[in-house]
C-alpha positions, 0 to 999 in steps of 0.5 A: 783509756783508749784500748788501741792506743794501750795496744801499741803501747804494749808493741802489739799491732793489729793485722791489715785487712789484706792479712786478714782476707788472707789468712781467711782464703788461704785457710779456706782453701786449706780445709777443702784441701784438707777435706779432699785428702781425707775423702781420696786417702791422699796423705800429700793433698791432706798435709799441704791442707792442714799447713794451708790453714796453720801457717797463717798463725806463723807468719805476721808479715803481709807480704810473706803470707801471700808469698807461701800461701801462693807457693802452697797453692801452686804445690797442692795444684802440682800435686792433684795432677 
């Protein structure tokens, strides 16, 4: 039986790879955030790290994860000004 076809079956697709560079940069970029806040006591720059790297588990469409993933850089560079 071929195990991507039972898959769908079921109704569970698996992400793009857009998604999943995605979720990787993004979270990469979430624990540097997250490493700095801690190093600096910045409690914003830690938060806005820690959402970095977990909202990616919330959001299943590709072009929503760009969208807030973007929107969070954009907070966390506002921020270390």
């Amino acid at each position: 039986m071929d195990g991507l076809a039972t898959l769908k079956s079921l109704g569970i697709t698996l992400p793009s790879p857009a998604y999943i560079f995605g979720a990787i940069v993004f979270g990469i970029v979430g624990l540097v955030a997250f490493s700095r806040g801690r190093k600096t006591g910045r409690p914003r720059t830690k938060w806005l790290g820690v959402a970095l790297m977990l909202y990616p588990y919330l959001v299943w469409n590709t072009w929503m994860l760009y969208l807030a993933g973007i929107a969070l850089c954009a907070w966390l560079w506002v921020e270390s000004r």
